[in-house]
C-alpha positions, 0 to 999 in steps of 0.5 A, a space after each residue: 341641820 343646826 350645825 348648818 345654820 347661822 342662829 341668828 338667822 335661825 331665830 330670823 333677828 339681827 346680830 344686835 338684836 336684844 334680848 327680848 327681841 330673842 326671846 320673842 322670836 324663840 317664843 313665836 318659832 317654837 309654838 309654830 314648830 313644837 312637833 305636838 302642834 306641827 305635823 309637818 315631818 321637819 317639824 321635830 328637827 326645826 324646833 330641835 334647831 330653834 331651841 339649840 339657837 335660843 340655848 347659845 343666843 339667850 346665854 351673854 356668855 355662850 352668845 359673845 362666844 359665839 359671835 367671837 369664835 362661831 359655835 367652838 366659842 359657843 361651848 359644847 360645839 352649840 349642843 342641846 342640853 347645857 345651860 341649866 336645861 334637861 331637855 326641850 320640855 323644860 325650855 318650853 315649860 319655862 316660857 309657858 306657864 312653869 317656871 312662873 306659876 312655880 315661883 308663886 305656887 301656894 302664895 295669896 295673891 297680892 293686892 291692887 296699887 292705888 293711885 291718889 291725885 294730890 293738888 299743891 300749891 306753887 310754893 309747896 312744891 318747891 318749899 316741900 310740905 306735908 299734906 294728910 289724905 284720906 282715901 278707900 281702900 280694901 284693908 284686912 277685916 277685922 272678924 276673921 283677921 283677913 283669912 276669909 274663914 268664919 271665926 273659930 274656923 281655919 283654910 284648908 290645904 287644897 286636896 286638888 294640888 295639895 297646897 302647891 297651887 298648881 296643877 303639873 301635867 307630865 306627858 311623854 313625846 318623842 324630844 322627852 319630857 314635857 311638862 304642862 304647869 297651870 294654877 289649880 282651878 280649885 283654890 286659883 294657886 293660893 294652895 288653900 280653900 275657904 270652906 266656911 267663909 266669914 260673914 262680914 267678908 264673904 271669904 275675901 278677907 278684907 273690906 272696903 274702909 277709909 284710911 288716913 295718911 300723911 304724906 311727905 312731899 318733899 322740896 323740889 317736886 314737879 307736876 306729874 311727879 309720883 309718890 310711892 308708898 309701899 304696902 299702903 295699897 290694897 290688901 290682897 285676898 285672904 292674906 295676901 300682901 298688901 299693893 302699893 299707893 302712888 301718890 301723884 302730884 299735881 301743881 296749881 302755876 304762880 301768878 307770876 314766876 314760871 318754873 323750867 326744871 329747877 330755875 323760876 323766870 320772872 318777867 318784869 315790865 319797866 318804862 322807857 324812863 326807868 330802863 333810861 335812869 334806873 329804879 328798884 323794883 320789887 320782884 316776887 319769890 318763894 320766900 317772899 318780895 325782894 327789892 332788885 337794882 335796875 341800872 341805868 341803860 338798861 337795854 330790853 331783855 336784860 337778865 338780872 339773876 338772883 342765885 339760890 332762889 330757885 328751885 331745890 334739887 330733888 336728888 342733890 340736897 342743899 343745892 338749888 336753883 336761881 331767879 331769872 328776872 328778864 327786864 321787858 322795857 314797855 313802849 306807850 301806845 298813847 301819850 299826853 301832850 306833855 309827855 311827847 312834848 319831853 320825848 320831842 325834847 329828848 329826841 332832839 337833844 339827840 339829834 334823832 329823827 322822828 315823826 310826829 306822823 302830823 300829830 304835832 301840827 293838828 295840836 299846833 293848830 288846836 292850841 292856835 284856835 283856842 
């Protein structure tokens, strides 16, 4: 008996289980159990079991009573038949076509989303810009104004559904009611039918054209970031309301800056002598060329941050990132004689030890014989 049965273990889930994960193991048990498809004499009991089950665990309210109290938290001692369902019929109606096929009853379908891939630049990523595209669509027609008739003719109303859309078949069992909720057949659940279609559409309602937009993209935006822009997308059939465009967004790299979120990195090469004394460099942004101070000493790896420079924020207006500047001190792989010479010097006054790895006596000898 249900009364027995913890109902988690009725549906064979977990105490946390979610609710899809509920709802999927109800689906599954009651096309196994429904006494229409099992012929096994427990059948009707176990499906009366599963349903009672799913009717307390699919409820938040029913199911943190349950869990707190057992099924006197549930309401209604865990019966059948509360929770805004007349009988079995209608659970199973819900899950199997009814209550979905009800919501849409009459309706033109809808159109297809397009997508459009858009390529920008560096800077007009993180500047923002606006950009026009062109692109085929499948737009109202214009003879018969998208209703798919010929003109000076009309749709009629399905006399198969009635314009309703669908097909509801009543059949009586030994749990009640069932109620079997499929689109009609003749007019595919718009409720209505073409009986003389438009020559230009052939019923459609809608034909293939090009269509132009501009396109906003704002300050801040990344590589694989999409765009949406409601009703731009197909038209549905006959009338139906039109799909949406996504626009996604494609970024071609910098020479130079590298982006992480909303901060940019620049790495920036120096000689021996310049991270030694100091000098200016000339470092690249998105607002053009800035001049940058490199103190004297500076060690290999030094950051010298430039604040605002970044990258603005998609979703905080105003605020923006910064520039990273990572110093990279470069050692020469060849030097002239000259240049080893003031090193040598520079060592010695030190007092570092180095090794000339003989390069020093081979030179020594050269300038000996001449």
């Amino acid at each position: 008996m249900a009364s027995e049965r913890d109902y988690y273990t009725v549906l064979g889930v977990a105490r946390g289980a979610t609710d899809a994960e509920i709802k999927r193991a109800y689906r599954r048990l009651a096309q196994q159990w429904h006494p229409d498809v099992n012929k096994d004499k427990a059948a009707p009991e176990r499906f009366k079991e599963i349903s009672e089950a799913y009717q307390v665990l699919s409820d938040p309210q029913r199911r943190q009573g349950y869990d707190t109290f057992g099924r006197a938290g549930a309401g209604a001692d865990g019966q059948p038949g509360f929770g805004g369902f007349s009988g079995f019929g209608d659970i199973f109606d819900a899950f199997f076509g009814g209550a979905a096929n009800a919501a849409r009853r009459g309706r033109p379908q809808a159109g297809a989303d397009l997508r459009y891939d858009l390529r920008i630049s560096f800077v007009e990523a993180i500047r923002g810009t606006e950009k026009e595209i062109e692109f085929a669509v499948l737009d109202r027609c214009e003879t018969c104004g998208g209703s798919g008739a010929k003109p000076d003719t009309e749709p009629i109303t399905c006399p198969q559904c009635n314009g309703r859309g669908e097909i509801r078949n009543v059949r009586q069992t030994m749990l009640g009611q069932m109620v079997n909720v499929t689109a009609c057949p003749r007019c595919k659940g718009e409720g209505r039918i073409v009986e003389t279609p438009c020559e230009t559409c052939k019923g459609e309602g809608r034909t293939e054209r090009r269509r132009t937009l501009r396109v906003t993209i704002p300050p801040g935006i990344d590589e694989g970031h999409q765009i949406r822009l409601s009703s731009e997308g197909e038209m549905g059939p006959r009338g139906g309301p039109s799909g949406s465009l996504y626009v996604a967004i494609h970024v071609t790299p910098h020479p130079a800056l590298r982006r992480e979120g909303t901060e940019l990195i620049y790495e920036a090469d120096v000689s021996i002598a310049q991270a030694a004394l100091g000098t200016r460099l000339t470092v690249p942004t998105v607002d053009g060329d800035e001049d940058v101070d490199v103190k004297p000493g500076t060690q290999p790896g030094t950051e010298i941050r430039l604040r605002g420079k970044g990258v603005p924020h998609l979703r905080r207006s105003g605020s923006r990132g910064d520039l990273h500047v990572f110093l990279n001190v470069v050692v020469p792989s060849k030097l002239s004689k000259r240049q080893r010479e003031l090193l040598e010097e520079l060592a010695a006054e030190g007092k570092e030890p180095v090794s000339d790895n003989g390069a020093g006596i081979r030179e020594r000898l050269r300038d000996a014989l001449g």
